[in-house]
RODO-2510 file (C-alpha; in nm, 4 decimals, decimal comma):
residues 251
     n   res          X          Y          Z
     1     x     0,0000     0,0000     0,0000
     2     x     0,1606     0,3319    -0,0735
     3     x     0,1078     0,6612     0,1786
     4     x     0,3019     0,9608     0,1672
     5     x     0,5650     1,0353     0,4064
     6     x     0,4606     1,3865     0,4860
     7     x     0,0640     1,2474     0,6262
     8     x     0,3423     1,0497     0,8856
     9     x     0,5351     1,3228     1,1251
    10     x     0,6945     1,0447     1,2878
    11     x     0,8436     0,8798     0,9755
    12     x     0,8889     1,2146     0,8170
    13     x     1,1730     1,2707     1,1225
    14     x     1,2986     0,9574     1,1037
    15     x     1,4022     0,9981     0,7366
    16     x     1,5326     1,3684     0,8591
    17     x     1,7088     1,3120     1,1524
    18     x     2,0815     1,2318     1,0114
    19     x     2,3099     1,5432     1,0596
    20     x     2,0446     1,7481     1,2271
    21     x     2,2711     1,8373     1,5468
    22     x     2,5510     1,9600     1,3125
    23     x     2,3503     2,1509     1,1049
    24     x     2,2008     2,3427     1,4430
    25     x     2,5053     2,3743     1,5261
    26     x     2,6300     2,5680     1,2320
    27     x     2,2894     2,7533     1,2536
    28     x     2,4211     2,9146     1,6027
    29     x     2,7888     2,9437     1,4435
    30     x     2,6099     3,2152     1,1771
    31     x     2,4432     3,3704     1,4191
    32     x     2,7424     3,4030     1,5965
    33     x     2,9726     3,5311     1,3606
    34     x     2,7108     3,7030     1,1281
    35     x     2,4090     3,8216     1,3910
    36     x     2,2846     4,0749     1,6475
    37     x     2,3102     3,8700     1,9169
    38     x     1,9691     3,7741     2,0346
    39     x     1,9192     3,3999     2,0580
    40     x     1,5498     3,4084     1,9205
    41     x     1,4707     3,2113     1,6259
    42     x     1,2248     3,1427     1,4308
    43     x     1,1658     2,8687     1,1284
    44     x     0,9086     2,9011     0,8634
    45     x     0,7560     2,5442     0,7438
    46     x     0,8927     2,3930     1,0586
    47     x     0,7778     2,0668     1,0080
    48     x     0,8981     1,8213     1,3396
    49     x     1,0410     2,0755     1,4860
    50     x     1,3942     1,8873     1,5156
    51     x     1,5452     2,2175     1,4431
    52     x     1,3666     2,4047     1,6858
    53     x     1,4227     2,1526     1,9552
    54     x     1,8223     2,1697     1,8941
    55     x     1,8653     2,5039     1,9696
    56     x     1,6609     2,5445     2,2627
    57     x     1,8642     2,2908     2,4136
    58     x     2,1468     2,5263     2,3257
    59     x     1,9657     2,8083     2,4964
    60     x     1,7668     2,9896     2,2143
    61     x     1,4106     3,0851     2,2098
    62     x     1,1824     2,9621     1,9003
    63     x     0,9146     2,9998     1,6939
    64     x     0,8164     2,7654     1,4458
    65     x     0,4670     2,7157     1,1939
    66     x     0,3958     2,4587     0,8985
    67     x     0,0775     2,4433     0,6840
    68     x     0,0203     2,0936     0,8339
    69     x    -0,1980     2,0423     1,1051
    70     x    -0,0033     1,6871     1,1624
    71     x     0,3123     1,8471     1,1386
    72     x     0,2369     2,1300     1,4068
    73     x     0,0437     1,8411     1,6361
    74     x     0,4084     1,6790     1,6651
    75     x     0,5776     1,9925     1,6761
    76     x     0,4268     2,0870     2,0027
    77     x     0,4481     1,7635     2,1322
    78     x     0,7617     1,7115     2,0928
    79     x     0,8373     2,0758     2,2391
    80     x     0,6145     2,0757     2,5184
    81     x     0,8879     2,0448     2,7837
    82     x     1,0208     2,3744     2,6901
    83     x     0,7157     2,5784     2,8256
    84     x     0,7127     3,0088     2,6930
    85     x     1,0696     2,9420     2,5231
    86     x     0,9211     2,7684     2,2457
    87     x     0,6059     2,8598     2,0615
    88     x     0,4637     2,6808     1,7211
    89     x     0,1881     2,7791     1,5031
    90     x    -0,0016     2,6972     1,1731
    91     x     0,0553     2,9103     0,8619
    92     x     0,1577     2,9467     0,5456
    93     x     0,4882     3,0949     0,3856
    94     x     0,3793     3,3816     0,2035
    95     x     0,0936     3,4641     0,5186
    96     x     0,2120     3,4252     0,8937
    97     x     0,3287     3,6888     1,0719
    98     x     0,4778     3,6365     1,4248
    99     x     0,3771     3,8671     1,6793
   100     x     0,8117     3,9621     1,7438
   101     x     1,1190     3,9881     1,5788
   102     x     1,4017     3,7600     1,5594
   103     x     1,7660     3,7768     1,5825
   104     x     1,8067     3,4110     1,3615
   105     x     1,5209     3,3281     1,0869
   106     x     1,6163     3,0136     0,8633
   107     x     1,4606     2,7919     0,5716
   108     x     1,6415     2,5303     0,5107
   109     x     1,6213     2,2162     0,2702
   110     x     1,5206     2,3689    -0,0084
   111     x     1,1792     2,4489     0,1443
   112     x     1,1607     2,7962     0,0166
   113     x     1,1594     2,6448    -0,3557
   114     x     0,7684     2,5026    -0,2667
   115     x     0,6729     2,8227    -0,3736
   116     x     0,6436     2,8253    -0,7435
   117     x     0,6259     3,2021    -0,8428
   118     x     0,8271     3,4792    -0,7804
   119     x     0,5358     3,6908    -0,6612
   120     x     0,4884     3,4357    -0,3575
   121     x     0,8686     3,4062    -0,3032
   122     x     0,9024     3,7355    -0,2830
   123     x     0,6157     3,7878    -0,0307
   124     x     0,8252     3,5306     0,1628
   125     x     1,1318     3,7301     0,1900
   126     x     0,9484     4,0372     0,2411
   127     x     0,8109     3,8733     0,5633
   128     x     1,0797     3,7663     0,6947
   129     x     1,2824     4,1249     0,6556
   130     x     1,0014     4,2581     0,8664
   131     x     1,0320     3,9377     1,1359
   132     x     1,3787     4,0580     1,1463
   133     x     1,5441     4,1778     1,4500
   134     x     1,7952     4,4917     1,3374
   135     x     2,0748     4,3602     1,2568
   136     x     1,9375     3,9643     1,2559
   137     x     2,0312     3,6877     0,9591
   138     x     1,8188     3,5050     0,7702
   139     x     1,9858     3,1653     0,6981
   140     x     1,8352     3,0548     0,2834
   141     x     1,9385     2,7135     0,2367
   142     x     1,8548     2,5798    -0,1071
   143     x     2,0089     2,3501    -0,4394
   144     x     2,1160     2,5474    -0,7036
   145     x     2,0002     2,4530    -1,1243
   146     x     2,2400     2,4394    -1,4187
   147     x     1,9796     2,4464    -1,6590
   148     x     2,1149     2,2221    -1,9832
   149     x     2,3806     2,0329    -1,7462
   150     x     2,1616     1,9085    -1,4931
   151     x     2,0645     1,5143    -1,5385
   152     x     1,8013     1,2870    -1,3467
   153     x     1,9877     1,1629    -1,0316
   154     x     1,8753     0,9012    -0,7284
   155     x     2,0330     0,9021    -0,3794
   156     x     1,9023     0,6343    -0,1598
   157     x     2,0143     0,5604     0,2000
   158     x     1,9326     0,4252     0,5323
   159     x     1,7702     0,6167     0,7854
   160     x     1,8374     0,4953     1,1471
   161     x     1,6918     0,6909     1,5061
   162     x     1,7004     0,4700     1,8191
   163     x     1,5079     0,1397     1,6850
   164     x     1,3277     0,2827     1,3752
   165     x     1,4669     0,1916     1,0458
   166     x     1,4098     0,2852     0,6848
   167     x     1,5314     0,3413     0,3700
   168     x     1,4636     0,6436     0,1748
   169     x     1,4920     0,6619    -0,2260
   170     x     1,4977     1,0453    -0,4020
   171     x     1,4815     1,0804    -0,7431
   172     x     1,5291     1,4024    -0,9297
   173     x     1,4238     1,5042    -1,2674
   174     x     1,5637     1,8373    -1,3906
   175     x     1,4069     2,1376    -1,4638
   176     x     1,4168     2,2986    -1,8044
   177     x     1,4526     2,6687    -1,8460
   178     x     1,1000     2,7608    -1,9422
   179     x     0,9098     2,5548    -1,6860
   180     x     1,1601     2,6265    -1,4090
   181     x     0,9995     2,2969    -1,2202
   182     x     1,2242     2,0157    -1,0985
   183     x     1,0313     1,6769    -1,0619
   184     x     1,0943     1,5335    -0,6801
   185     x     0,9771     1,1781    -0,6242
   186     x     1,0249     1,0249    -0,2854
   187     x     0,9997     0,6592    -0,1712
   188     x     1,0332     0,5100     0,2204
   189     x     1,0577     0,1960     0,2721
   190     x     0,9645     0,0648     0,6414
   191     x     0,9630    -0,2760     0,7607
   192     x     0,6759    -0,3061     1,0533
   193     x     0,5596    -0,6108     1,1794
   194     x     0,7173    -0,8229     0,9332
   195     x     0,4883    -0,6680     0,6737
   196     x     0,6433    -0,4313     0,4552
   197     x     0,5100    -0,0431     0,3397
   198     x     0,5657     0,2073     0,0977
   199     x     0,5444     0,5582     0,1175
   200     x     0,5331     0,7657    -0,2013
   201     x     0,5276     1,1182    -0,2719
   202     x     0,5946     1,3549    -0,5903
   203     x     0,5903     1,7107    -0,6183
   204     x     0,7532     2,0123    -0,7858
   205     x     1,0611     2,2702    -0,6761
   206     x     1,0796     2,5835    -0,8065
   207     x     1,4587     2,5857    -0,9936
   208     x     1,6726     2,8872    -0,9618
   209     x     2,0273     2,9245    -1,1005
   210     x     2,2227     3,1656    -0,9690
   211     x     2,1414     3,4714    -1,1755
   212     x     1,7853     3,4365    -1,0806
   213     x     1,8443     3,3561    -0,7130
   214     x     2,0164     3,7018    -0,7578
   215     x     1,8062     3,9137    -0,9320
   216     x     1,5293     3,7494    -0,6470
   217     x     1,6861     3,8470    -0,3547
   218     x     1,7988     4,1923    -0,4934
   219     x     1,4091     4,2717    -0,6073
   220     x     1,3413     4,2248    -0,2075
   221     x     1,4621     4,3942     0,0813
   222     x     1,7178     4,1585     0,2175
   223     x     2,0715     4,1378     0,0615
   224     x     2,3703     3,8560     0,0185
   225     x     2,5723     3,9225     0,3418
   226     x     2,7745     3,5616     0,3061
   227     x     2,7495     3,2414     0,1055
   228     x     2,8488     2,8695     0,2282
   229     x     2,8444     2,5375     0,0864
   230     x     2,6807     2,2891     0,3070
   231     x     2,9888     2,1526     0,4094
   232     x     3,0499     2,4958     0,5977
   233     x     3,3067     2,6448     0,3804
   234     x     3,2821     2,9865     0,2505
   235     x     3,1461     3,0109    -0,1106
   236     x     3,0211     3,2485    -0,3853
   237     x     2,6758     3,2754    -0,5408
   238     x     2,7896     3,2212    -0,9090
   239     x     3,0434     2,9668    -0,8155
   240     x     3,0845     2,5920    -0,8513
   241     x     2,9427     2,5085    -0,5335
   242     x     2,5552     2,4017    -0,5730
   243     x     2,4063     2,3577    -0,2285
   244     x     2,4275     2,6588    -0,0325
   245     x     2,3636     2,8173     0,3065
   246     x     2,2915     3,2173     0,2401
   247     x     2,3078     3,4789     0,4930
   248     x     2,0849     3,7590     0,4592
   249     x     2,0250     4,0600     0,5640
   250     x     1,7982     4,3896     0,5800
   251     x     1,9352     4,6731     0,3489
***
């Protein structure tokens, strides 16, 4: 029987979970280095919350919201412990508006790139300059398009978190330059019971390349402060590097 692994919160982390404590970690680093200071964050389309959850146990206070009532439900759950530190919500993207200002907003995993038109992008990024505490980053993590040179890929690997197992298949069709849509198509494999499931879910990315990531971000009211590859090194926008971490700022 096939289900989708975003209707499962719990499976959803599981096939998450891998490298989630490092990439908080470098989250905080930014901050750090690139930030005002204030250890508030907040995550559009936070999904689990794993994110969330890392940094208050690193002393931050968060905000989180997600579209999905499931994904909020487990969310709070899973914060609960935390009490007025940590606060998550239901809303969309292009709509929510948090009731403070932040000195760390970040979108990671290519999330952003579920909007599909610059209009709503841009209403994104215009909401989070205003969520923005003076001098507060706004950490864009996304995959980069070479339109032409781009071919279908697959990744699969195991996904392991205390006794849970699965193994998660992505496949990847690229987009082409008109359409600007990149084909995702997702399959988890579980074992429960001795009985085994499917999960299956396809949808599209919006593609950028760097000259339209660019002439994005410049149309808004946030700017490039810093670039990094997602293995933490410095990097450029135009450069070879195709998975990046951007830090942005208010003009």
């Amino acid at each position: 029987m096939s289900h989708s692994m975003y209707a499962d919160p719990a499976l959803y982390d599981l096939v998450h979970h891998a490298g989630t404590d490092d990439e908080v970690w470098f989250l905080g680093r930014l901050a750090k280095k690139h930030g005002c200071g204030a250890k508030t964050a907040l995550e559009p389309a936070c999904g689990t919350g794993r994110y969330l959850a890392g940094l208050l146990a690193r002393g931050w206070t968060v905000e989180g919201y997600d579209s999905s009532r499931a994904m909020v439900a487990f969310a709070r759950k899973r914060l609960a412990g935390w009490g007025k530190r940590a606060k998550v919500a239901r809303g969309e993207m292009t709509a929510y508006r948090p009731a403070r200002r932040f000195g760390l907003i970040f979108n990671l995993l290519s999330t952003f790139r579920h909007l599909m038109t610059d209009r709503e992008a841009l209403a994104h990024l215009k909401l989070m300059a205003e969520a923005l505490e003076p001098g507060g980053i706004f950490v864009l993590g996304l995959d980069l398009s070479l339109y032409g040179k781009d071919e279908p890929d697959e990744e699969v690997w195991v996904c392991r978190q205390g006794g849970k197992r699965a193994k998660h298949v992505v496949m990847s069709i690229p987009a082409e330059t008109k359409t600007r849509r990149e084909r995702i198509i997702n399959f988890v494999i579980t074992i429960e019971g001795g009985r085994e499931r499917v999960m299956e879910s396809a949808y599209d990315l919006r593609s950028y390349d760097a000259a339209q990531l660019a002439a994005l971000i410049n149309a808004s009211p946030l700017r490039i402060v810093k670039a990094y590859g997602y293995d933490g090194r410095p990097a450029v926008l135009d450069g070879p590097e195709r998975v990046l971490w951007l830090v942005l700022k208010n003009r």
